[in-house]
DRENPA-3360 file (N, C-alpha, C; in nm, 2 decimals, always signed):
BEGIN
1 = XXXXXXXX = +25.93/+14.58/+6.95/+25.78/+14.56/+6.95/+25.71/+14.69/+6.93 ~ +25.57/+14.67/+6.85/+25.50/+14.79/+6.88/+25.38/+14.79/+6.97 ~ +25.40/+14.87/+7.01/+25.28/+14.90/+7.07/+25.16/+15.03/+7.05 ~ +25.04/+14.93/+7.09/+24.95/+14.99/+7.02/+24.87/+15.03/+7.15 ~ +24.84/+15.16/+7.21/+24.79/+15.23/+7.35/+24.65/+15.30/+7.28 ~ +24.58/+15.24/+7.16/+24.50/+15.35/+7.18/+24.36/+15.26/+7.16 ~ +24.27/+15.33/+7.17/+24.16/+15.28/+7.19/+24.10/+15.28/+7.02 ~ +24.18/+15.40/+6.98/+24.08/+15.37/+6.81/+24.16/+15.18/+6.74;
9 = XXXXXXXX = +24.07/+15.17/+6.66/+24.09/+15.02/+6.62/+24.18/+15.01/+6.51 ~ +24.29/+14.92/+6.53/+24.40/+14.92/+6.47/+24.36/+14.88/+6.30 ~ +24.44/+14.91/+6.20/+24.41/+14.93/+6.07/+24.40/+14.78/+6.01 ~ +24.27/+14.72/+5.96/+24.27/+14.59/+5.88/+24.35/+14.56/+5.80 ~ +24.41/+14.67/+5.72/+24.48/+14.65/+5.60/+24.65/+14.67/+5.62 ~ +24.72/+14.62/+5.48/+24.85/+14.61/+5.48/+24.90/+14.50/+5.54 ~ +25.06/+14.55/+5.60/+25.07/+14.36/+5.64/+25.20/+14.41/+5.80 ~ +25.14/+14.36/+5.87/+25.21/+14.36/+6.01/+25.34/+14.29/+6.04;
17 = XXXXXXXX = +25.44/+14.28/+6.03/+25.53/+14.10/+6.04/+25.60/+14.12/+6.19 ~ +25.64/+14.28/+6.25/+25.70/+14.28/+6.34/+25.60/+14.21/+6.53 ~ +25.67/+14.25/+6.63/+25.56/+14.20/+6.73/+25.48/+14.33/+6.72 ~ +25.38/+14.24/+6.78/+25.26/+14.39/+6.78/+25.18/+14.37/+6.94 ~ +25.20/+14.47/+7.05/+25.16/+14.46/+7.18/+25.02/+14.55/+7.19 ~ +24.89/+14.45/+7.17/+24.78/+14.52/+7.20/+24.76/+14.59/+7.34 ~ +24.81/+14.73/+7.39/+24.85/+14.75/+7.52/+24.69/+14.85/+7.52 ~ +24.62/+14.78/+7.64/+24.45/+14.84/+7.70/+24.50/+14.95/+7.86;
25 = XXXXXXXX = +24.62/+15.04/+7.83/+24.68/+15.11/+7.90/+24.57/+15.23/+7.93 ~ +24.54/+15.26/+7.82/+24.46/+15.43/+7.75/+24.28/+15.33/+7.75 ~ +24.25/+15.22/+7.81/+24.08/+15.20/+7.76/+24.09/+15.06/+7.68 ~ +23.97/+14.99/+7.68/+23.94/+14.90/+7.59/+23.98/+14.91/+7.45 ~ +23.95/+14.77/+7.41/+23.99/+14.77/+7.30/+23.99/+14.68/+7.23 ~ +23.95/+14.70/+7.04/+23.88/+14.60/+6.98/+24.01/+14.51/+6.91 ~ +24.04/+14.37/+6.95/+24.13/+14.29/+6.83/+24.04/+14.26/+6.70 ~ +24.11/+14.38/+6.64/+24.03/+14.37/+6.50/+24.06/+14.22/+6.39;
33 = XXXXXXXX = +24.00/+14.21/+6.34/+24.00/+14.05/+6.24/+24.11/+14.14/+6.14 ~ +24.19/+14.04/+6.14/+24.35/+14.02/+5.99/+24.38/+13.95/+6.03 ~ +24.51/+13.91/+5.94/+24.62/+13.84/+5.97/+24.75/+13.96/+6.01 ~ +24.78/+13.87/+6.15/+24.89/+13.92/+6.18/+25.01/+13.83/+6.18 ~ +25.10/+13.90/+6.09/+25.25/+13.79/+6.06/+25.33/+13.80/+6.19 ~ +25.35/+13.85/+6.25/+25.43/+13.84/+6.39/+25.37/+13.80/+6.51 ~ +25.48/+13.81/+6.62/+25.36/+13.77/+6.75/+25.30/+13.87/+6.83 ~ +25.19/+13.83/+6.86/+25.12/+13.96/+6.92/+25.10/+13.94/+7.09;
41 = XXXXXXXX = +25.06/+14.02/+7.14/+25.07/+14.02/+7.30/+24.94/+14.14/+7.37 ~ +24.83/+14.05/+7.39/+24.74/+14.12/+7.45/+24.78/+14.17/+7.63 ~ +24.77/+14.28/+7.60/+24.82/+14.38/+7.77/+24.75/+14.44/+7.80 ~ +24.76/+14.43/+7.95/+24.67/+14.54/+8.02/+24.78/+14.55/+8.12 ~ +24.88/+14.71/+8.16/+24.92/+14.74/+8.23/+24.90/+14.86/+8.32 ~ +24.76/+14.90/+8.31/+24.70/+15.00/+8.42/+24.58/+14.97/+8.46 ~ +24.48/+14.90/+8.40/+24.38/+14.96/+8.48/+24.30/+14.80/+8.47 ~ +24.20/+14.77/+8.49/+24.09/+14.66/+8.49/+24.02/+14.65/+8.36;
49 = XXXXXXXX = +24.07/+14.64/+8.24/+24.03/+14.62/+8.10/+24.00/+14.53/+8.04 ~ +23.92/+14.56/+7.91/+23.84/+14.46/+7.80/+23.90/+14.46/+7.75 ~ +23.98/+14.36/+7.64/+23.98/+14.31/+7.50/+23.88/+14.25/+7.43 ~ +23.81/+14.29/+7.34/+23.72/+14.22/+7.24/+23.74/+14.17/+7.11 ~ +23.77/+14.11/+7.10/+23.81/+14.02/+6.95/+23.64/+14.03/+6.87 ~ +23.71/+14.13/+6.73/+23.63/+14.15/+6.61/+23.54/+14.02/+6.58 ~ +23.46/+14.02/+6.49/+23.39/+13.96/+6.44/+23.48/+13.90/+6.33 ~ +23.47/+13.74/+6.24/+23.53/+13.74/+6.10/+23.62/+13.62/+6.17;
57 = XXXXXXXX = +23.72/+13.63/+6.10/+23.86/+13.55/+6.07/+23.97/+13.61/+6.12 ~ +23.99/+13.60/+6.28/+24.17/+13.65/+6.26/+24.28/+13.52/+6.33 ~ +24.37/+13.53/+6.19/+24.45/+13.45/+6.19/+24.63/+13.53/+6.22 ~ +24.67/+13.40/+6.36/+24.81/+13.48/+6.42/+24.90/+13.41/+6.37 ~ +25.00/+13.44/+6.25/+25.08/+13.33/+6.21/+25.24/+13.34/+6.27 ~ +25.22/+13.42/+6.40/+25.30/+13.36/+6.49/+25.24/+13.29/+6.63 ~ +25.28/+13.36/+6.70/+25.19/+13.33/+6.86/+25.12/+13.43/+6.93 ~ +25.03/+13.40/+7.00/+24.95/+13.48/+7.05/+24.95/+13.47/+7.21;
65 = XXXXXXXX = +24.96/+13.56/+7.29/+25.01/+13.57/+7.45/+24.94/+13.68/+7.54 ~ +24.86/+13.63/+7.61/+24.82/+13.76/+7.74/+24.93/+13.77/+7.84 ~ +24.93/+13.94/+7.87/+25.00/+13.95/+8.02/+24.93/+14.07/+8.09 ~ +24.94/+14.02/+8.18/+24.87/+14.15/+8.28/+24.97/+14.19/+8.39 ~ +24.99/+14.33/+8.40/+25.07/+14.38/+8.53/+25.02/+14.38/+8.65 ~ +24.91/+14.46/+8.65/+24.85/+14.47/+8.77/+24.72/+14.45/+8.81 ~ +24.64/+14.46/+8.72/+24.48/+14.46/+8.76/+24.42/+14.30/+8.64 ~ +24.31/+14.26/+8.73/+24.28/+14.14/+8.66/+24.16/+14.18/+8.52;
73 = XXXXXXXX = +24.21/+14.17/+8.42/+24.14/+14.20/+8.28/+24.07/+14.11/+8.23 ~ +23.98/+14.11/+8.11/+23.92/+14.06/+8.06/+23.95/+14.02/+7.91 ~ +23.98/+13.91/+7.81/+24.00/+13.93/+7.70/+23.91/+13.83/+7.64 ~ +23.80/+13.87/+7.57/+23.68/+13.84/+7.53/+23.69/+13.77/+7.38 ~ +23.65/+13.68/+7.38/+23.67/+13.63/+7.19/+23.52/+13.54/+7.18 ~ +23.45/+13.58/+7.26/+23.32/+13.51/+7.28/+23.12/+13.66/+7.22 ~ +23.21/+13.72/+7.28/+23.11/+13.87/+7.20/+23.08/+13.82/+7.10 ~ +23.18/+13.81/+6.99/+23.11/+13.82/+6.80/+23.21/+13.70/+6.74;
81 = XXXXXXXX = +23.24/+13.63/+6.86/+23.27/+13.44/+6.83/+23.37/+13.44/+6.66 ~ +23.47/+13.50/+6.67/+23.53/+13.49/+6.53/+23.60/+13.33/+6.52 ~ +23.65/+13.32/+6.41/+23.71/+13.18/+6.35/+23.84/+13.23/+6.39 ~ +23.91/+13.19/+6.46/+24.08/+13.23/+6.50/+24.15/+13.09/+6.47 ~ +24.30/+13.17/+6.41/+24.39/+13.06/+6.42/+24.51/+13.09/+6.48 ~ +24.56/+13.01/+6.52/+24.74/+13.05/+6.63/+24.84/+13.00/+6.55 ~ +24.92/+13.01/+6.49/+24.99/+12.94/+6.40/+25.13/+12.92/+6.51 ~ +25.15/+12.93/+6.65/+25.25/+12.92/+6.73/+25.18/+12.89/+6.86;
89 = XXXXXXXX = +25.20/+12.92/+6.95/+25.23/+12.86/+7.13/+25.10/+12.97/+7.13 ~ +25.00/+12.94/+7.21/+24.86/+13.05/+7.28/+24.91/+12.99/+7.42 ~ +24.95/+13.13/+7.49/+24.96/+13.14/+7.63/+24.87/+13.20/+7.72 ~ +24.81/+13.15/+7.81/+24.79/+13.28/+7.92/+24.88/+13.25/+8.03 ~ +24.87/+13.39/+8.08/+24.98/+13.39/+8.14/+25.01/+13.38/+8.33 ~ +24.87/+13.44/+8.33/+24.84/+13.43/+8.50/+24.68/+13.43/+8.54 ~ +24.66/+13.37/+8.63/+24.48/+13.41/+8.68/+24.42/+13.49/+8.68 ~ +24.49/+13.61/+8.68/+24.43/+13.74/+8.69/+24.40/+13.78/+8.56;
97 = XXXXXXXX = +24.37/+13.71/+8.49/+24.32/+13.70/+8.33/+24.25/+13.60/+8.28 ~ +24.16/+13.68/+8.28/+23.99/+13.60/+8.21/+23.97/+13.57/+8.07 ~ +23.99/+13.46/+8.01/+23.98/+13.46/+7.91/+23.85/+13.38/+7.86 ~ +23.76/+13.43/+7.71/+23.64/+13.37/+7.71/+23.72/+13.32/+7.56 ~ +23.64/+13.20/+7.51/+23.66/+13.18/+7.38/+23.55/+13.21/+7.31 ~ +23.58/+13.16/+7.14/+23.46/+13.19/+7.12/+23.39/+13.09/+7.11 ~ +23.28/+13.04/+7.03/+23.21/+12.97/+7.01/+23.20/+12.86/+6.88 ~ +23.31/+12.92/+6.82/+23.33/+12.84/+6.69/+23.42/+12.79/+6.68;
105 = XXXXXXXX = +23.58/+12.76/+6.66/+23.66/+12.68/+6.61/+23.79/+12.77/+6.63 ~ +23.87/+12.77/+6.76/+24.02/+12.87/+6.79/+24.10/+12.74/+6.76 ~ +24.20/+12.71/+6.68/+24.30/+12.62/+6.63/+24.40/+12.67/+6.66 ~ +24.51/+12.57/+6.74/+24.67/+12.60/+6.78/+24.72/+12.50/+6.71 ~ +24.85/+12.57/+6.64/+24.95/+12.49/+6.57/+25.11/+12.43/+6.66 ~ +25.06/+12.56/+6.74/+25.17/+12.55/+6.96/+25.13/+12.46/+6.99 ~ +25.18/+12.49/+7.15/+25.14/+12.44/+7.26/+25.01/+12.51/+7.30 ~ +24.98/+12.49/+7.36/+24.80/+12.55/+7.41/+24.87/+12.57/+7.58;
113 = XXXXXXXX = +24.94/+12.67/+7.66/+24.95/+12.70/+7.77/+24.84/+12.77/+7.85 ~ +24.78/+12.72/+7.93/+24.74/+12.81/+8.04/+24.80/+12.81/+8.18 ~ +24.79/+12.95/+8.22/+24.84/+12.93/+8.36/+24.76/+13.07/+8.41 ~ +24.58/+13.06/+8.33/+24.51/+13.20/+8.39/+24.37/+13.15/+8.38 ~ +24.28/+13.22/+8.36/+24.18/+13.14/+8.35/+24.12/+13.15/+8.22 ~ +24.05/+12.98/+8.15/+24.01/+12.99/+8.04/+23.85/+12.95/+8.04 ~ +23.83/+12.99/+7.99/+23.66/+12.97/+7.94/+23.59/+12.95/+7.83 ~ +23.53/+12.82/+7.84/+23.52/+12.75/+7.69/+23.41/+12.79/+7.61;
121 = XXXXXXXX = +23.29/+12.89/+7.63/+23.23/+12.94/+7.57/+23.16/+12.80/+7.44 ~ +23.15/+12.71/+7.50/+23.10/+12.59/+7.40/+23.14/+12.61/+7.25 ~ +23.31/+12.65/+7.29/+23.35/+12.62/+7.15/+23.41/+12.53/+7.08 ~ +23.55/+12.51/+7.02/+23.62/+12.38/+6.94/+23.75/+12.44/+6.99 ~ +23.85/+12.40/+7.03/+23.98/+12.40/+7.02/+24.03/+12.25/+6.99 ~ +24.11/+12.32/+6.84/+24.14/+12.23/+6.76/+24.30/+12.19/+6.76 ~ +24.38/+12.14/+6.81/+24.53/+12.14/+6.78/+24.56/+12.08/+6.68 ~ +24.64/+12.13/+6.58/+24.66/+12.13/+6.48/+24.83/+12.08/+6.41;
129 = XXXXXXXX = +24.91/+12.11/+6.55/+25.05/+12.13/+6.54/+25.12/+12.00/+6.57 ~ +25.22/+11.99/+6.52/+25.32/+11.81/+6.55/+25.37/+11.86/+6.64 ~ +25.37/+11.74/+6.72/+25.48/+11.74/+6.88/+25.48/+11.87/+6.96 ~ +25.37/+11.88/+6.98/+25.34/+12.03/+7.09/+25.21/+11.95/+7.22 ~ +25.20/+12.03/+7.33/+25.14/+11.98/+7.47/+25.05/+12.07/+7.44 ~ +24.97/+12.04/+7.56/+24.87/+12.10/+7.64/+24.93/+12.09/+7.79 ~ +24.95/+12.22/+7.82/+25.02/+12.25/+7.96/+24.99/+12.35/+8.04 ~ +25.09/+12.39/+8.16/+25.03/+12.54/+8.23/+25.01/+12.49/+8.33;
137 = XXXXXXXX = +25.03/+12.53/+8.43/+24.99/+12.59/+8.60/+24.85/+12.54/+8.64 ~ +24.77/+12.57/+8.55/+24.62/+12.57/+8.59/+24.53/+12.46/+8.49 ~ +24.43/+12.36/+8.52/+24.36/+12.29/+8.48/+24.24/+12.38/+8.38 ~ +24.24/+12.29/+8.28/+24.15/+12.34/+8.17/+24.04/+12.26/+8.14 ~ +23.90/+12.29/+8.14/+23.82/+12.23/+8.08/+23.82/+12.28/+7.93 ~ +23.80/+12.20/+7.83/+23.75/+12.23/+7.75/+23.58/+12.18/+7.69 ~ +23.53/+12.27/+7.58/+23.40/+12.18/+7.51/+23.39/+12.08/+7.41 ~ +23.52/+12.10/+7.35/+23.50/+12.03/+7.22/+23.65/+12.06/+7.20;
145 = XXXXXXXX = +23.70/+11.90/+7.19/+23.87/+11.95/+7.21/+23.90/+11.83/+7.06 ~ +23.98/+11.90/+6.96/+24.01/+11.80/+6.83/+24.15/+11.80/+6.86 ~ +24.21/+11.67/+6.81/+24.34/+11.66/+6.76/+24.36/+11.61/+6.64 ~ +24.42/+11.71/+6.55/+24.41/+11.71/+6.40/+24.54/+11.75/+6.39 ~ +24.66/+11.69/+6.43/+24.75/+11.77/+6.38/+24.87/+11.64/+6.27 ~ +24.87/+11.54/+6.25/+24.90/+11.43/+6.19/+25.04/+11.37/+6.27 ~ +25.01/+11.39/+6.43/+25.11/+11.38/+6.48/+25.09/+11.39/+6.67 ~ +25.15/+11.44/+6.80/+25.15/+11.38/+6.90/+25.13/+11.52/+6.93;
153 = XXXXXXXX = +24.98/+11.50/+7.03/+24.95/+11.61/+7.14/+24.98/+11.56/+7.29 ~ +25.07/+11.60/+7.35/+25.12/+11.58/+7.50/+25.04/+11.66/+7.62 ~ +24.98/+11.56/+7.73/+24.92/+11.66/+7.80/+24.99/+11.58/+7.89 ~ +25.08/+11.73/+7.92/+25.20/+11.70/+8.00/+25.20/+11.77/+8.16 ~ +25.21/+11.89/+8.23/+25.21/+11.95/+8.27/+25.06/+11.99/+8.36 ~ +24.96/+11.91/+8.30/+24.81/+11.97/+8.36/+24.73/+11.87/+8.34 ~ +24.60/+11.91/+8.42/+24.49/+11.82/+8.40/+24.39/+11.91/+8.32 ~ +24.32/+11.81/+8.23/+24.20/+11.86/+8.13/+24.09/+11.76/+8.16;
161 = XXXXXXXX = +24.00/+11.88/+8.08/+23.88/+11.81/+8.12/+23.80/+11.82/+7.96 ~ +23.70/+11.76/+7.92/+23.63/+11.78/+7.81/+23.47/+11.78/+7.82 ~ +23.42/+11.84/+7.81/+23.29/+11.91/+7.87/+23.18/+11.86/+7.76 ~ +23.23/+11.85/+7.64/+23.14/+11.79/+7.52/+23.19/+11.68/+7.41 ~ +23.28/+11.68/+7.29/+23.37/+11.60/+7.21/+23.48/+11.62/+7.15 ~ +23.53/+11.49/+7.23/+23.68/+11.45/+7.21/+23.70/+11.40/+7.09 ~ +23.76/+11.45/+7.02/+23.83/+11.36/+6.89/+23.94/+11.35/+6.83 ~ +24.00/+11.24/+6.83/+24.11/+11.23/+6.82/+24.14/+11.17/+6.68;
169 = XXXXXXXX = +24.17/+11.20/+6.57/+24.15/+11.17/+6.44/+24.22/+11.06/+6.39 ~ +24.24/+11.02/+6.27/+24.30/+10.90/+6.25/+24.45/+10.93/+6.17 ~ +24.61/+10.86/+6.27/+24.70/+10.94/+6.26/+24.77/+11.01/+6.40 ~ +24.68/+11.04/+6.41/+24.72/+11.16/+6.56/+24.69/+11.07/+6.75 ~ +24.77/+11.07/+6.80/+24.81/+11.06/+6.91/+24.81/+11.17/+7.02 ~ +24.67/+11.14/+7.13/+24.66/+11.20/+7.25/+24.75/+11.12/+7.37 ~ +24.86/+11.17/+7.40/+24.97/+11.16/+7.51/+24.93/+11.18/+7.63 ~ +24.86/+11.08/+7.73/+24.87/+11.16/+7.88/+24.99/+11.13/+7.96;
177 = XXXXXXXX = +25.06/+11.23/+7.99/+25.17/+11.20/+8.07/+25.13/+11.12/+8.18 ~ +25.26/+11.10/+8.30/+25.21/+11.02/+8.41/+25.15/+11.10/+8.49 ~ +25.11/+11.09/+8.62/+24.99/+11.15/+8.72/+24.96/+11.24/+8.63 ~ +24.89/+11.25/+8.52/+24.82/+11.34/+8.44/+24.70/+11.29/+8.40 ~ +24.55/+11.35/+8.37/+24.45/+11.28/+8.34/+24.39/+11.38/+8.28 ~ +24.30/+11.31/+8.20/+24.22/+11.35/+8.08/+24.05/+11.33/+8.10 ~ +23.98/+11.38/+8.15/+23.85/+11.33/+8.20/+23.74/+11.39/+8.12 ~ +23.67/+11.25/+8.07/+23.58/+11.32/+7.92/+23.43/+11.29/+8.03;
185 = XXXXXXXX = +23.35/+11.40/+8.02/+23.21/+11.40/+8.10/+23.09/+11.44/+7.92 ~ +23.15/+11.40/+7.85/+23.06/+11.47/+7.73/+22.96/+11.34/+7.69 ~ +22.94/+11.40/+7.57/+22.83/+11.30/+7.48/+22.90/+11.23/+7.31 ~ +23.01/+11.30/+7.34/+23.06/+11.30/+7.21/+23.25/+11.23/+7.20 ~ +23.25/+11.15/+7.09/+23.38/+11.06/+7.15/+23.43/+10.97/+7.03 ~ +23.56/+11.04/+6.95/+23.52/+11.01/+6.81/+23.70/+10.93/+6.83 ~ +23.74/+10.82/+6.82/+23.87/+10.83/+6.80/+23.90/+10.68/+6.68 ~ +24.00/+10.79/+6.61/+24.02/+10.73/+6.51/+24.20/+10.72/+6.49;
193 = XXXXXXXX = +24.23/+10.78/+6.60/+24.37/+10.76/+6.63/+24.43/+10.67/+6.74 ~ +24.50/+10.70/+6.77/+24.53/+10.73/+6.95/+24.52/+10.81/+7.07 ~ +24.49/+10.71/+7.18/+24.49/+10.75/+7.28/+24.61/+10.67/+7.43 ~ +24.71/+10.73/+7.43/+24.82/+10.69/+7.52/+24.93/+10.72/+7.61 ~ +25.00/+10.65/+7.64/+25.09/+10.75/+7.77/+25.03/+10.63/+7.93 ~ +25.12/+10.70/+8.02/+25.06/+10.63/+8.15/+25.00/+10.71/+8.23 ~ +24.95/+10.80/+8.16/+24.85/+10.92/+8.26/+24.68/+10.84/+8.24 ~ +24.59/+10.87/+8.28/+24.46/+10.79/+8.28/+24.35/+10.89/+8.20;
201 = XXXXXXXX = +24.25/+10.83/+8.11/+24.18/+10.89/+8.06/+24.05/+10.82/+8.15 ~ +23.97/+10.94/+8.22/+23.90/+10.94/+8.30/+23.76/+10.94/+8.22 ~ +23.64/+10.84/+8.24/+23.56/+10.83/+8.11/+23.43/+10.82/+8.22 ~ +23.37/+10.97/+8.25/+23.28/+11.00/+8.32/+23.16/+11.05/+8.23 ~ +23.10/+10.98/+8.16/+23.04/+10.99/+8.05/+22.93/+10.84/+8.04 ~ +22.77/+10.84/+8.05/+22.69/+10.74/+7.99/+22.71/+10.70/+7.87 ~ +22.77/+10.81/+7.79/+22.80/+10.77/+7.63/+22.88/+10.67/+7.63 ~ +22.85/+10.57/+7.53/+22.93/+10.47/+7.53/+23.09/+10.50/+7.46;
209 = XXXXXXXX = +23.18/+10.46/+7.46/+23.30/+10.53/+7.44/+23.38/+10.46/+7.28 ~ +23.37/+10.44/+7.19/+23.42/+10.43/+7.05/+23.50/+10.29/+7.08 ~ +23.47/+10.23/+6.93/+23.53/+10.09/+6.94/+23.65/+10.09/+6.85 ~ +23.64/+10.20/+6.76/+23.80/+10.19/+6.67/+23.87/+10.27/+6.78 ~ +24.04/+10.24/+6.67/+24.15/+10.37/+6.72/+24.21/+10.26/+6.80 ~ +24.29/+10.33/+6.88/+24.42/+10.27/+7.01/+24.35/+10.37/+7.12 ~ +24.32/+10.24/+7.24/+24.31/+10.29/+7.36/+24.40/+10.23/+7.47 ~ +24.51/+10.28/+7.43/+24.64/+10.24/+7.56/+24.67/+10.28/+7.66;
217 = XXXXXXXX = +24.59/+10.41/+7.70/+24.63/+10.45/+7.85/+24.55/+10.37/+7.93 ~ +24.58/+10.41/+8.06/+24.49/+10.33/+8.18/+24.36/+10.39/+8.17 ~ +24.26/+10.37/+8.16/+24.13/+10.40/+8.14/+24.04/+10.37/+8.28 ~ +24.00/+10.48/+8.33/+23.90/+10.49/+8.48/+23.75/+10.50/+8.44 ~ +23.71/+10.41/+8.51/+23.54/+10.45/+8.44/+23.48/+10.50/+8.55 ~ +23.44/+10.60/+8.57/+23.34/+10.68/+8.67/+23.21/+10.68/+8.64 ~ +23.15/+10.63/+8.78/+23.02/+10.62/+8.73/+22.95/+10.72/+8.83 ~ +23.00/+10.88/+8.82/+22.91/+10.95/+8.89/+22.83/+11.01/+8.85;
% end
């Protein structure tokens, strides 16, 4: 792996394939917009640090992973809201990492792990990937959560939440596992697929909830 300790902003051009460790050791530090062909690993092993993710298009066409050693960091994708894609597993890795998204459209072709904290920054996370979860240690809300992958999103491991529109396309299958729930509080509710599993989709929402698609999980209607 390489590692990258410096504060000046790593080079846009050429082509990266090996891992590449954005290490916020030496100071903040900007995730500049490219594509990077390998996996990358945002770090902070000394001190209480920013990550900011560039403005633009940066696409990871492996996976992308926070870790923190010691101090609780910040890794920001919400400042200048770029269009990101994961082409593998987006992890976080512990609580003591703040994560903001941005505001427009982060797509995982992975699993979508959290086990730190995530912050939806009223954007789109889009899963994209066949036969991958939504999992992790720690419950996630999201704003706007798509399943576009022409195949089975498992929320296996955690509870989610959807803060604005769920869509589940036509083709694609949302899995809630058992004692697992899905609780949609939004305005927005598009399903053109499936929705199944023995986990319960929790439908805390005045909006009225879509008449096409498959609705086979246990379904809770909350009227709080």
């Amino acid at each position: 792996a390489y590692y990258y300790r410096t504060t000046t902003d790593f080079p846009t051009t050429g082509t990266i394939t090996g891992s590449l460790i954005y290490d916020a050791s030496s100071g903040d530090q900007t995730i500049v917009a490219r594509t990077y062909d390998g996996p990358v690993t945002l770090y902070d092993g000394f001190g209480a640090r920013t990550q900011t993710a560039a403005a633009g298009t940066i696409t990871f066409n492996s996976s992308l992973t926070t870790q923190y050693i010691y101090n609780t960091y910040v890794v920001d994708f919400n400042t200048n809201n770029p269009t990101v894609t994961v082409a593998g597993d987006f992890t976080l890795d512990s609580t003591s990492t703040a994560f903001t998204s941005t505001s427009g459209t982060f797509s995982v072709a992975g699993n979508f792990i959290n086990n730190g904290s995530f912050t939806h920054n009223s954007g789109t996370i889009s899963m994209t990937g066949a036969s991958k979860a939504i999992n992790g240690s720690q419950a996630t809300t999201f704003s706007n959560l798509t399943i576009d992958g022409n195949s089975t999103i498992t929320v296996s491991t955690s509870y989610i939440a959807v803060a604005g529109t769920l869509n589940v396309t036509a083709s694609d299958i949302l899995s809630i596992s058992a004692s697992r729930a899905v609780t949609w509080t939004g305005t927005g509710f598009t399903l053109g697929g499936t929705i199944s599993g023995t986990g319960t989709l929790i439908v805390d929402s005045s909006t009225t909830i879509p008449t096409g698609g498959t609705l086979s999980a246990v379904v809770r209607f909350d009227a709080s």
